[in-house]
Backbone bond lengths (Angstrom), bond angles and torsions (degrees), N, CA, C in turn:
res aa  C-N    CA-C-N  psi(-1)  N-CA   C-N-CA  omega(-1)  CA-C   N-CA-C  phi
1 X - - - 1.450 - - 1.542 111.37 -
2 X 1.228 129.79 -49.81 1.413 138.51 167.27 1.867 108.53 -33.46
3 X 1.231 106.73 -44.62 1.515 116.65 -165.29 1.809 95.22 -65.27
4 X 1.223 90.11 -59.51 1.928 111.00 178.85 1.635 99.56 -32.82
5 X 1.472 91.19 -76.47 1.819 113.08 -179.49 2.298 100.16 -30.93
6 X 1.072 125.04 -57.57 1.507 134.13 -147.28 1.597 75.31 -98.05
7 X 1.281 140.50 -39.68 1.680 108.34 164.98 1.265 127.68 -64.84
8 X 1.464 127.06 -43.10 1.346 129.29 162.39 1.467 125.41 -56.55
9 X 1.293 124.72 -29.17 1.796 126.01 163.26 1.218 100.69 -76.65
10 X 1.366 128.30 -49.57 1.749 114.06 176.30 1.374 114.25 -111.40
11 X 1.105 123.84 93.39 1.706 113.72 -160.04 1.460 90.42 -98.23
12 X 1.803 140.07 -4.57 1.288 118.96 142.37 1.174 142.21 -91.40
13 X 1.322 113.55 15.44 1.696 126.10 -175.18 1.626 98.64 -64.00
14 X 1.265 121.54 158.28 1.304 154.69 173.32 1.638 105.41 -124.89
15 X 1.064 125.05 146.48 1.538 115.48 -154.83 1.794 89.64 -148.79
16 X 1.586 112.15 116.33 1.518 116.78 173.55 1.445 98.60 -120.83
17 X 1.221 80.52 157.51 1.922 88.86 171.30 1.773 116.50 -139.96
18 X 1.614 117.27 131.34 1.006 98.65 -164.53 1.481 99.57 -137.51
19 X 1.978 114.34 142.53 1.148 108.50 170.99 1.096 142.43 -107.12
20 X 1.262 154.49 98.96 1.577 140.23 -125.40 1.342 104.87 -159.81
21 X 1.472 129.25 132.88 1.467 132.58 162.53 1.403 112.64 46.40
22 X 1.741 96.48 40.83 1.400 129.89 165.94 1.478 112.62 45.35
23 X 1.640 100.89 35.38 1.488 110.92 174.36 2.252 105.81 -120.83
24 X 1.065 97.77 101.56 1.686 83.01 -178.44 1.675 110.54 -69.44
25 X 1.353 97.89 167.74 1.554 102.39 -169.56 1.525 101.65 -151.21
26 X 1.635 113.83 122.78 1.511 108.67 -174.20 1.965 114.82 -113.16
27 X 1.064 117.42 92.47 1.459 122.49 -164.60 1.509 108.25 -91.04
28 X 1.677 110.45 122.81 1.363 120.77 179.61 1.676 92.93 -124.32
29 X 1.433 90.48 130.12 1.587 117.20 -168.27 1.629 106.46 -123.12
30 X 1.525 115.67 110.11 1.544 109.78 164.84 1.551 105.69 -120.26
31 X 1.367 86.86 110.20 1.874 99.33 -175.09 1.423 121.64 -72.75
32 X 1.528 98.58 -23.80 1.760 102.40 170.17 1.791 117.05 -78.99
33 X 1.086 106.05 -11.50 1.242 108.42 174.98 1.878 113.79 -114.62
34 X 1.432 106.31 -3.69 1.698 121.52 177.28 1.405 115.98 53.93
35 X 1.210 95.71 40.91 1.648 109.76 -171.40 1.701 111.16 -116.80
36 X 0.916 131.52 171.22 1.408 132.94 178.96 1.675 112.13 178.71
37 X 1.348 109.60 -177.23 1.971 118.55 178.15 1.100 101.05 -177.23
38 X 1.019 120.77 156.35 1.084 136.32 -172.92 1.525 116.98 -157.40
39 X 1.658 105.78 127.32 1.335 107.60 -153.54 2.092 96.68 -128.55
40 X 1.627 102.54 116.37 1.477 100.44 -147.20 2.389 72.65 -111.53
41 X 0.934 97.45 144.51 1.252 129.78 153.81 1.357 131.71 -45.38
42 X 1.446 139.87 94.98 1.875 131.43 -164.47 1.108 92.67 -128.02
43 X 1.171 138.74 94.14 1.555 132.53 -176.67 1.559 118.86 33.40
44 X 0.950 136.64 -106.24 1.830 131.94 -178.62 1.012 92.75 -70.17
45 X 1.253 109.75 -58.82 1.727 116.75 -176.48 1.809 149.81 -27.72
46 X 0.992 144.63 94.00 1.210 134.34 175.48 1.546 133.92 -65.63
47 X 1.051 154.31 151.88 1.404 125.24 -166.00 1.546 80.12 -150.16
48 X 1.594 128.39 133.40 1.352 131.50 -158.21 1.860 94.65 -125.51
49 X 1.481 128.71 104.68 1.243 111.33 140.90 1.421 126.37 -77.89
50 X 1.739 99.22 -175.99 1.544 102.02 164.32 1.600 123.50 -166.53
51 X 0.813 124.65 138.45 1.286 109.67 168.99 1.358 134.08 -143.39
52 X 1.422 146.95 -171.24 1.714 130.31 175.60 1.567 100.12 93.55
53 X 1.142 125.87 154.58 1.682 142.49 159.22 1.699 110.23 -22.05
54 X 1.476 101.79 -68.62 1.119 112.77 175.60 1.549 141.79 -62.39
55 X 1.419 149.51 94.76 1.424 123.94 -153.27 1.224 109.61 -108.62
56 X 1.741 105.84 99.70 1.134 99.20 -169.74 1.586 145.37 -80.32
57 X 1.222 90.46 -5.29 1.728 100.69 172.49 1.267 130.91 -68.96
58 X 2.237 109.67 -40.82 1.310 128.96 153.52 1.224 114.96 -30.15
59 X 1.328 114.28 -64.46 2.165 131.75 178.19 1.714 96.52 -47.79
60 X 1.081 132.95 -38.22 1.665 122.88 -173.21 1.173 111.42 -101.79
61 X 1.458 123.97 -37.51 1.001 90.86 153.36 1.969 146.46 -109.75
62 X 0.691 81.03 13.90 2.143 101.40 158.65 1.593 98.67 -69.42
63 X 1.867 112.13 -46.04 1.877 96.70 167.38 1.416 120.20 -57.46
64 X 1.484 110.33 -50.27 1.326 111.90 -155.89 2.069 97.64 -73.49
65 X 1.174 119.52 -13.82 1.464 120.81 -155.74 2.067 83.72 -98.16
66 X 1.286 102.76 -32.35 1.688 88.51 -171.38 1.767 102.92 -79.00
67 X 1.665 114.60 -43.57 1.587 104.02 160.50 1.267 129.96 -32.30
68 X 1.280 107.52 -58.83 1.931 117.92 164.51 1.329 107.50 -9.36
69 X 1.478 82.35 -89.43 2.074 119.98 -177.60 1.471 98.97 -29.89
70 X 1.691 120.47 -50.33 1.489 108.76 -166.84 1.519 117.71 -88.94
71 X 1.600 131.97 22.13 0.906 146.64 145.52 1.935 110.08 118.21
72 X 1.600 92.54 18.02 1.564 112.35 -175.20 1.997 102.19 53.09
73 X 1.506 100.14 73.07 1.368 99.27 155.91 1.758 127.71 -63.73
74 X 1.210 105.51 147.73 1.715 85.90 164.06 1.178 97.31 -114.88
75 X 1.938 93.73 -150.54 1.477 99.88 -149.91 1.319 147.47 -50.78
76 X 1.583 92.71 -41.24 1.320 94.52 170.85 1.475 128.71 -96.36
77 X 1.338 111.18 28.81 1.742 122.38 128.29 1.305 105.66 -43.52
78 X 0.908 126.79 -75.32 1.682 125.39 -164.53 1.228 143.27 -43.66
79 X 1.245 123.05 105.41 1.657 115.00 -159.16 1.501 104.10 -109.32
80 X 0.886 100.49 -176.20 1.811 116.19 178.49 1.543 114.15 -144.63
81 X 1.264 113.36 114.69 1.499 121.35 166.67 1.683 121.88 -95.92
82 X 1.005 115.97 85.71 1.470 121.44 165.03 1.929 133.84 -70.37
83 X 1.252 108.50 99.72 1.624 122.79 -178.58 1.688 106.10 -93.55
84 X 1.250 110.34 168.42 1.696 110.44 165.97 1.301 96.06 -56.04
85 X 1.423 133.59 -70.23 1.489 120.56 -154.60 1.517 102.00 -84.63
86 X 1.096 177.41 7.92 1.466 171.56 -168.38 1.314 115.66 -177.53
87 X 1.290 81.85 148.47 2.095 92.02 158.06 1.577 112.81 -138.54
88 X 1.292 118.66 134.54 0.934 142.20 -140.12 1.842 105.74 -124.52
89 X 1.284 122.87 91.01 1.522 122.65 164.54 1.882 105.67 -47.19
90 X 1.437 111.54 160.67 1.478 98.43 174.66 1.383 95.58 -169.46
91 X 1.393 136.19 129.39 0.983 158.27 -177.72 1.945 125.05 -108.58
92 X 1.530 120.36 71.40 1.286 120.16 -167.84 1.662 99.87 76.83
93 X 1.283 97.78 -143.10 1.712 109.79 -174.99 1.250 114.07 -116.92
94 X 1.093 123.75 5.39 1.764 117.96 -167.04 1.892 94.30 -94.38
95 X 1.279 86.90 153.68 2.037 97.60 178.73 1.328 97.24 -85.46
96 X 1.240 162.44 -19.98 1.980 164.10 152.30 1.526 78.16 -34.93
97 X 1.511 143.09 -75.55 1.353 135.68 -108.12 1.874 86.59 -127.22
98 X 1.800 123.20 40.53 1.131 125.22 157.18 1.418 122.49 -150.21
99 X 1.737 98.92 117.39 1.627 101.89 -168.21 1.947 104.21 -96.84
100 X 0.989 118.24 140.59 1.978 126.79 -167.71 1.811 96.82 -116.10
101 X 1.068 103.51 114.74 1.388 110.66 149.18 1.278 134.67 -104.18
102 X 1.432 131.53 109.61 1.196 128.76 -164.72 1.837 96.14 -63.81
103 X 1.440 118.72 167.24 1.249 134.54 157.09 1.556 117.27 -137.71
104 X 2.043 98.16 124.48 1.477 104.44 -154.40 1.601 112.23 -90.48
């Protein structure tokens, strides 16, 4: 569900992962929005950059932290509302747990 959750807050991220000088490093890149983060590995530790308009790590996790809060539903919590102009993921009733896609 978490994975689900970090596609719907960034539904353009591209997601690399890299291992090097025994430090891993996990890079999510949304080029239409010129944004990216990058989240490098310190022993237990995670260490989160970011940069671009967009911040995309905040957006996944503010999803994954408001799922928490709503008692970690799974999947089939999840509904879908489809209109002529959008479709809309939706999670219970709270606005944290609903992502809107316009359609142009």
């Amino acid at each position: 569900m978490p994975a689900f959750l970090a596609q719907l807050a960034a539904p353009g991220a591209q997601f690399v992962e890299t291992v090097g000088g025994g430090r891993e490093t996990a890079y999510l890149f949304d080029t239409s929005r010129e944004s990216f983060a990058a989240l490098t590995q310190d022993g237990p530790e995670w260490t989160v950059r970011q940069g671009g308009p967009v911040e995309i790590w905040d957006a996944i996790e503010g999803a994954v932290t408001a799922w928490q809060e709503s008692g970690e539903p799974d999947i089939r919590a999840v509904r879908l509302e489809v209109t002529p102009r959008s479709h809309a993921y939706v999670i219970g009733n709270q606005s944290t747990l609903r992502w809107e896609r316009r359609i142009d």
